[in-house]
C-alpha positions in Angstrom: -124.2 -9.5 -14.9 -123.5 -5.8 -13.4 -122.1 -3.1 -16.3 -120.5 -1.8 -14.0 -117.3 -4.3 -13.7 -115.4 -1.6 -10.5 -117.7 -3.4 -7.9 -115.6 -4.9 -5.4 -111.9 -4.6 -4.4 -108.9 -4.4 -6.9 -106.9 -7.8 -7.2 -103.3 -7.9 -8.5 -101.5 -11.2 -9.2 -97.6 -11.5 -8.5 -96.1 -15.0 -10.1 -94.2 -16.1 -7.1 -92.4 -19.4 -8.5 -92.6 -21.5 -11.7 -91.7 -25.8 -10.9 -91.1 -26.5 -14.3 -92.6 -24.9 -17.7 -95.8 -23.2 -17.8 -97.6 -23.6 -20.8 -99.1 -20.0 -20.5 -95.6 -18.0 -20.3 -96.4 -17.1 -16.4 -92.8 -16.0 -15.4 -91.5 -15.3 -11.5 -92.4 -11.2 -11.1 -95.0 -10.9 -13.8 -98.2 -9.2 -12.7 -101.2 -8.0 -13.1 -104.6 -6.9 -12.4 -107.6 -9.8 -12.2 -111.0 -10.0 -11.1 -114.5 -11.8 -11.1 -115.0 -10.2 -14.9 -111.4 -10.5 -16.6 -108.6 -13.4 -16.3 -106.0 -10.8 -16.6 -104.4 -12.9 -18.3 -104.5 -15.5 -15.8 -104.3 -19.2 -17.3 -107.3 -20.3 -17.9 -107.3 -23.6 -16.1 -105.9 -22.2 -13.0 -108.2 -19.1 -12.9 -111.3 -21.8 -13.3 -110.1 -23.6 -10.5 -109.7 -20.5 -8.3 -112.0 -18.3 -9.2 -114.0 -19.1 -5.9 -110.6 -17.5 -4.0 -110.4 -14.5 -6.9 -115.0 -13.9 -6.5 -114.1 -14.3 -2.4 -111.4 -12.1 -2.0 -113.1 -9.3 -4.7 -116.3 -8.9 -3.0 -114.8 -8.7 0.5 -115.1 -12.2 2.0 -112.5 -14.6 3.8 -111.8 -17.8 4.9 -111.5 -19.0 8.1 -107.6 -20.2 7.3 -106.5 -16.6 5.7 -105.2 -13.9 7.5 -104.4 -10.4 5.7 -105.3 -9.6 2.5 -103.1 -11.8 0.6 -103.5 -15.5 -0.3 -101.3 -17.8 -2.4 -102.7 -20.3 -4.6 -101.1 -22.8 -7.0 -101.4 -24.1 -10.9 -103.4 -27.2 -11.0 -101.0 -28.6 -13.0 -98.4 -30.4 -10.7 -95.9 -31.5 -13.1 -95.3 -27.5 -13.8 -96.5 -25.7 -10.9 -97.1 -22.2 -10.8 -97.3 -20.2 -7.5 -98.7 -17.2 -7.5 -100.0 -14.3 -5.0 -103.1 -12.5 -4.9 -103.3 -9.4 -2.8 -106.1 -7.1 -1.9 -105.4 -3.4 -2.9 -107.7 -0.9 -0.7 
């Protein structure tokens, strides 16, 4: 693993909406900074099931489907589903 954890683009997380409860306290506003090397205080379950989005959109890559520098992923919990925002700061 590199010491030097500034490799890459900054991520910030916006919770967009919150379906239920979420067991992690995620509320609609909070957010925060996140990348390949810290949750950020991200959920654990949800930033294990994304973290090929949050290593993607770090180092630079895309998908064919995104456009921008923002994508919008959800909890993988569907009874209390979390929506949240991850943009690309230059």
């Amino acid at each position: 693993m590199s010491d030097n954890t500034q490799i890459g683009h900054k991520l910030m997380v916006t919770i967009k909406d919150v379906k239920g409860h979420c067991n992690a306290g995620h509320k609609p506003g909070d957010t925060f900074e996140l990348d390949c090397y810290n949750s950020g205080g991200l959920c654990g379950f949800c930033y294990h099931d994304n973290f090929h989005i949050i290593s993607t959109m770090q180092f630079g890559g895309k998908y064919p489907w995104w456009s921008g520098d923002t994508v919008e992923i959800q909890c993988p919990d569907h009874y209390n589903l979390v929506t949240f925002e991850i943009k690309k700061v230059k």
